[in-house]
Structure formats: C-alpha cells, structure tokens
C-alpha positions as CSV (number, residue, x, y, z in Angstrom):
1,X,21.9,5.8,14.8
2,X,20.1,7.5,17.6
3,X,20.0,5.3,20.3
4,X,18.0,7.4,22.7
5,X,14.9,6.3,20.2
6,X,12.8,2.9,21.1
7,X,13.6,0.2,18.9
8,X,10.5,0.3,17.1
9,X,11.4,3.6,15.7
10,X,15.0,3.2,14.9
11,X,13.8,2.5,11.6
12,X,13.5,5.9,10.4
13,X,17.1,6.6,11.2
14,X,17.9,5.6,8.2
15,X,14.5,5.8,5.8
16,X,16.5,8.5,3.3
17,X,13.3,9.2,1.0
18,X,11.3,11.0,2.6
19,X,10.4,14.5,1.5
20,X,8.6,17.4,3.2
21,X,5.1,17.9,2.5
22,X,4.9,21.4,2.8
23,X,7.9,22.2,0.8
24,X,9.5,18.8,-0.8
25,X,12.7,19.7,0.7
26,X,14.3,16.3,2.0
27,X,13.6,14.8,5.6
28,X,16.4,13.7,8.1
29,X,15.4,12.5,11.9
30,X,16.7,15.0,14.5
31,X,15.7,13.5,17.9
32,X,12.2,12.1,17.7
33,X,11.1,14.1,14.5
34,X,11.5,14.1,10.8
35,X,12.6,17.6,10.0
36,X,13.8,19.9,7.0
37,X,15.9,22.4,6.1
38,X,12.9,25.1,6.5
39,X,12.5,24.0,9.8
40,X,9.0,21.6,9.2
41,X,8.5,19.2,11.8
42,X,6.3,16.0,12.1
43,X,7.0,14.2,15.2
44,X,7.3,10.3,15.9
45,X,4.6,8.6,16.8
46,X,5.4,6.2,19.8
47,X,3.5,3.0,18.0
48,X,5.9,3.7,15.1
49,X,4.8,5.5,12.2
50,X,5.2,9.3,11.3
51,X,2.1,11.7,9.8
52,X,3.4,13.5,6.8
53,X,-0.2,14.6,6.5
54,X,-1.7,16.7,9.3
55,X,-3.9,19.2,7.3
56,X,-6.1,15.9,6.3
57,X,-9.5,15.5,8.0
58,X,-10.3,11.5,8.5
59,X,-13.1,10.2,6.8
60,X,-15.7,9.0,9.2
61,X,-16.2,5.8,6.2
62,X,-12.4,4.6,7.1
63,X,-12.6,4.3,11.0
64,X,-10.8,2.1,12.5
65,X,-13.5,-0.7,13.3
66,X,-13.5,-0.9,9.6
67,X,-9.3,-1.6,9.0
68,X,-9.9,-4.3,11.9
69,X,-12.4,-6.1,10.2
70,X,-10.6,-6.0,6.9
71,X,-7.6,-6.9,8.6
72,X,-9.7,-10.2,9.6
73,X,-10.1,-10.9,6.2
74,X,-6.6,-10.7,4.6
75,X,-5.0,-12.8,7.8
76,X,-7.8,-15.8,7.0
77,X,-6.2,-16.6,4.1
78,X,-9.0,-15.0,1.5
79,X,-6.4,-13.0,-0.8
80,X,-3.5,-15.0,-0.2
81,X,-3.2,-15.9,-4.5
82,X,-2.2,-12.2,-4.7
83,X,0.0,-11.9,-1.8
84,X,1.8,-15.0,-3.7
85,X,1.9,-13.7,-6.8
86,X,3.5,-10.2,-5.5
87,X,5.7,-11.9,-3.9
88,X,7.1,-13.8,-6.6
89,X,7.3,-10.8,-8.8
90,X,9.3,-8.7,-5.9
91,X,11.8,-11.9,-5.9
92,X,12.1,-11.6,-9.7
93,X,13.6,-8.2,-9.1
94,X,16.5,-8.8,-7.6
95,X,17.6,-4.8,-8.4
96,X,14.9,-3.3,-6.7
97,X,15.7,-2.0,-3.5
98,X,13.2,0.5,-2.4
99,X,9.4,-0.2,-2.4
100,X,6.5,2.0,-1.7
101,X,3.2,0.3,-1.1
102,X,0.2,2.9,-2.2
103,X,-3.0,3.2,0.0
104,X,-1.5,0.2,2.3
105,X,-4.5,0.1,4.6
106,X,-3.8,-2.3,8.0
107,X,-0.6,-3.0,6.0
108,X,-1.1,-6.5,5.6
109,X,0.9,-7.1,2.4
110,X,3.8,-4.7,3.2
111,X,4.1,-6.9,6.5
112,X,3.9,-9.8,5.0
113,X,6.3,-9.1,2.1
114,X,9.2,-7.4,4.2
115,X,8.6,-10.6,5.9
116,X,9.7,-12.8,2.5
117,X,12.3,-9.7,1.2
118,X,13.7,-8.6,4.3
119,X,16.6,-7.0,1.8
120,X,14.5,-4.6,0.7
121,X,13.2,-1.2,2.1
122,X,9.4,-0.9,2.5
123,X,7.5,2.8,3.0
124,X,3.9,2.1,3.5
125,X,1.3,5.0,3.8
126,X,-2.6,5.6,4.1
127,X,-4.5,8.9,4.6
128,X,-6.2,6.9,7.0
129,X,-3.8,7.5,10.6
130,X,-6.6,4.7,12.2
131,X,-5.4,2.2,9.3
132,X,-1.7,3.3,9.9
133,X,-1.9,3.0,13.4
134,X,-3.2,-0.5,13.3
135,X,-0.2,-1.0,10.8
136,X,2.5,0.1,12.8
137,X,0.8,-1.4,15.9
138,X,0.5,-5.3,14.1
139,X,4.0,-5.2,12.5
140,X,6.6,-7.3,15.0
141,X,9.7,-6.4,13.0
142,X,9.9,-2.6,13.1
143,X,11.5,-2.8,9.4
144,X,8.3,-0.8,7.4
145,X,8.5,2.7,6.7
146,X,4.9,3.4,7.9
147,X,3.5,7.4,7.2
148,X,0.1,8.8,7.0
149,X,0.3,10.6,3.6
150,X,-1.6,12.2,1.1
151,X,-2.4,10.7,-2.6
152,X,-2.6,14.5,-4.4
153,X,1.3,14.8,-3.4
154,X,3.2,12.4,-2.1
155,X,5.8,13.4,0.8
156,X,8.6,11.0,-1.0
157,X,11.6,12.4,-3.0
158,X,11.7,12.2,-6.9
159,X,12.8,9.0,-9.0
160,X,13.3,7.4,-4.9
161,X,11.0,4.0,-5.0
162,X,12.1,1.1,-7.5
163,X,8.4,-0.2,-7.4
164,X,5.1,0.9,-6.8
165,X,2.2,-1.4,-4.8
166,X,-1.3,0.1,-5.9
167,X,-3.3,-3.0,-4.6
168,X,-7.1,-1.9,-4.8
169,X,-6.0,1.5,-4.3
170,X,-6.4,4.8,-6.1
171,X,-4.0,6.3,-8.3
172,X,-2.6,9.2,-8.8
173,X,-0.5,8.3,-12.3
174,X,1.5,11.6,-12.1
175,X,2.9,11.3,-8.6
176,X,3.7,7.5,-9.5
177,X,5.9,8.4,-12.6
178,X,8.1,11.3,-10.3
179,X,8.6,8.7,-7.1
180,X,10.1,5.7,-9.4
181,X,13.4,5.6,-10.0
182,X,14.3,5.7,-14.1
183,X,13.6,1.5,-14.8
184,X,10.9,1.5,-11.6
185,X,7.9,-0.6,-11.9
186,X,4.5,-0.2,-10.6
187,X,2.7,-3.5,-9.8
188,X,-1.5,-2.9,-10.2
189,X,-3.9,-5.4,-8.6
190,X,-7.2,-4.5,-10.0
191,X,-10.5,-6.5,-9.7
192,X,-11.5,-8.5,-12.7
193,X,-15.2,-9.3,-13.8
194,X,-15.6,-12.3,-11.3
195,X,-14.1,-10.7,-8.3
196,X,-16.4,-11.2,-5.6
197,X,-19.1,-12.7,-8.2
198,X,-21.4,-15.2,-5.9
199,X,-21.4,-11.9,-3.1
200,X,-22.6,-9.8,-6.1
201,X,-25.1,-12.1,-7.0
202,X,-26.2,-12.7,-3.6
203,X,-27.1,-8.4,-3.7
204,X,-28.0,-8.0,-7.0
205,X,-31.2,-6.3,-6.2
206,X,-28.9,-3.7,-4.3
207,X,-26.5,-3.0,-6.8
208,X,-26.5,0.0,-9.2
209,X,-24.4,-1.9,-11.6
210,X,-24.8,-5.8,-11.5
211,X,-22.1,-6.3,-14.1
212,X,-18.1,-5.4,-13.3
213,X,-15.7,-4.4,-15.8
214,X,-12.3,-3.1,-15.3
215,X,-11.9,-1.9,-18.7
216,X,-12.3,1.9,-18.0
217,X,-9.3,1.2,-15.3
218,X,-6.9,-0.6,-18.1
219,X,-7.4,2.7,-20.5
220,X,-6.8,5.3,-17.9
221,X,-3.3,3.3,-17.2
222,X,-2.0,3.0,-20.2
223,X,-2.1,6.8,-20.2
224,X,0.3,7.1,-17.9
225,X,2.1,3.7,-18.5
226,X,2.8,0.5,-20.8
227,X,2.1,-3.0,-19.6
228,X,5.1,-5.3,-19.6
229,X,3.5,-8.2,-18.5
230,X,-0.1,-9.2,-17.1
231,X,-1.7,-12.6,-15.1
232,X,-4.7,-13.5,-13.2
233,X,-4.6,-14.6,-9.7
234,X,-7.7,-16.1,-8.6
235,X,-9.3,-18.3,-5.1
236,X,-12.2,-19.8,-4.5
237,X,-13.4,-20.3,-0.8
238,X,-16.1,-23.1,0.1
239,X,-19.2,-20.8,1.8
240,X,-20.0,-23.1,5.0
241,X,-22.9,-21.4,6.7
242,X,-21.9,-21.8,10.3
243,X,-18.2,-20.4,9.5
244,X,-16.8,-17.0,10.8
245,X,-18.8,-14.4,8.4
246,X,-16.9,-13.6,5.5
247,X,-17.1,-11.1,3.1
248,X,-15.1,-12.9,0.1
249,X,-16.2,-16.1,-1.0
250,X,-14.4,-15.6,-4.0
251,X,-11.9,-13.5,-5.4
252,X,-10.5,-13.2,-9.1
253,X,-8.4,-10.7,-9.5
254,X,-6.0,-9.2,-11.8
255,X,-2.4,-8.5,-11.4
256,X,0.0,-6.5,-13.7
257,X,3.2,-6.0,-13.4
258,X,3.8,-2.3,-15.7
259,X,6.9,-0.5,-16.4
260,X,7.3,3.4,-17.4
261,X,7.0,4.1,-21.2
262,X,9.9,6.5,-20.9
C-alpha cells in the first residue's frame, strides 16, 4: 500500500477493476494516479474519488445545488423501504464480492450499504463530478470506489462486478452484461404506477402524461435479461403542512432482482 497517500484515498490501492477509458487496458495506482500500460493518467482527487471521464461536459440540469437537495431527501427517511429491501438482497448473496452501483448520484445507497456489507467492495460512479464530489465528500469510511464515469462505456474491466445497482438510473444493457462476472446479477429499482401518485395529482394540470406506466421499461429489459425474481417496496409519508418541504409524500416502487439469460 502506498502510504505516502491520505487515508481517504488508500482505497484505490487496491480497487483492481478499473479499466482505462481511452483504451480499456487495466488501471493500477502509481503515486496519486490511476495509470495504464499506454501511459493514460487520471489523477486523484484530494476529497477521494478519481474522474475516468474528462472529455464529458456537465449538464447545467445536474448542478450540485440539485444532488444536495436530493441528498436531503434520501437521509429523511423517504426511500428508506428500498434501501431495506437492497440490503437484504445484497445479504442473500453471500458470493458476491464486487458491486458497482450505476448512476449513484450523492451516493446515498452505496454509503449506506458498504455501511451494512462492509465485506464487500463498492465502485460507485456518476457523470455528474458535482454529485461525486458530494459522494466522496459525505462518505466517513473511505471504503467506496467513487469515479466520475461515462454510461456509453464504462471504465471497468470485463465480467469484474458480481452485481449491478441501476436504482432510478439509465441503462445501458450492453455495458451491464460485459462488467458482470458469469452468474452476476443486476438489481433494477424502477418506479411503479403509484410512485409519487398524490405529487402527481397535486400537478396534474402540468403534466404531459398524468398516468405512469413502467411497462415499456419491463420489455426493454427482458431484452437484455431474464427476471429471477421481482417485489414491491412501498412507503407512505403523512403530508403535515408546516414540515420541511418534501418532494415525496409517497413512494411505491418496484424492485427486481434479474440474472443474465446466458
């Protein structure tokens, strides 16, 4: 281990799965960088995450006011039934060693689940860097894997993650099936037709669509992948009028647990 790094940092001494975005050869750390055999380099950030994406522009929709007030959100409790039910299903895999969590945001559940699993190895990436910033910056035991990454080709090596976390994130079906190892899982949290309902109704008049169905989401999986096993986890908030403002007053959403069909 390098013990010139900080502490927080140490962490990538040993993350083996990373892979070069430029030309998928493997990463290693060689001082304060994460470097490959054709001489790519992507330095350490000091608050303790790497960017394996530096050609990306930042969305001015994802600034970093917006990951704080999210991050508000998930800490009150609001979508706590999903953090649960991950949870559980991470403890049913006692195998699994290596998890990747998709689109991770402020990294609220990857903090919270290394938390519960601290045997297990968590990467965590956005193409956000404010979002992965406030990750790295919120995390008090320097165990995650954090990275500012690209969707359209992920910089991790093939068949290298035992599961896949695509909470309310995009996909990209293809890059999932070459980053899971041969029995890898990907665990999907999608919204279901009630998700957010009374907020909905509240807008209606706003809305494009005032009716929600996941349906077209379900299809475009099974494309890629067959569902082992499905369940529902759902909360229901009390709306008091004087409380902090909340976004989520209810949330219904669905959870699946999916395997590879190969």
């Amino acid at each position: 281990m390098n013990t010139n790094l900080k502490p927080k940092l140490q962490r990538f001494a040993t993350a083996s799965a990373f892979a070069c975005p430029m030309c998928q050869e493997d990463l290693t750390l060689v001082e304060s960088s994460l470097k490959c055999s054709n001489r790519h380099s992507f330095d350490l950030a000091k608050f303790g995450y790497v960017n394996l994406a530096p050609q990306i522009k930042q969305s001015a929709n994802y600034d970093k006011e917006n990951f704080q007030n999210r991050q508000q959100i998930l800490e009150a409790g609001f979508y706590q039934t999903i953090l649960e039910a991950i949870s559980s299903l991470l403890a049913n895999s006692e195998s699994a060693k290596t998890i990747l969590d998709i689109g991770c945001g402020e990294g609220f559940y990857s903090r919270k689940l290394q938390e519960s699993h601290p045997d297990k190895i968590f990467y965590a990436f956005d193409i956000s860097k404010d979002s992965v910033q406030i990750a790295a910056k919120s995390e008090p035991n320097w165990a995650v894997n954090w990275f500012v990454g690209d969707l359209a080709r992920l910089p991790i090596k093939d068949a290298s993650m035992d599961i896949l976390l695509d909470i309310f994130s995009p996909a990209n079906y293809g890059e999932f099936r070459r980053v899971l190892s041969k029995d890898g899982i990907l665990i999907k949290v999608i919204p279901t037709e009630n998700h957010l309902i009374e907020i909905r109704q509240m807008v209606q008049d706003q809305l494009t669509k005032k009716d929600y169905s996941n349906q077209d989401i379900k299809e475009h999986f099974q494309e890629y992948f067959s569902i082992q096993s499905s369940q529902i986890a759902s909360l229901t908030k009390p709306y008091h009028s004087r409380a902090t403002p909340s976004p989520a007053q209810h949330d219904a959403s669905s959870l699946s647990r999916r395997s590879d069909q190969d």
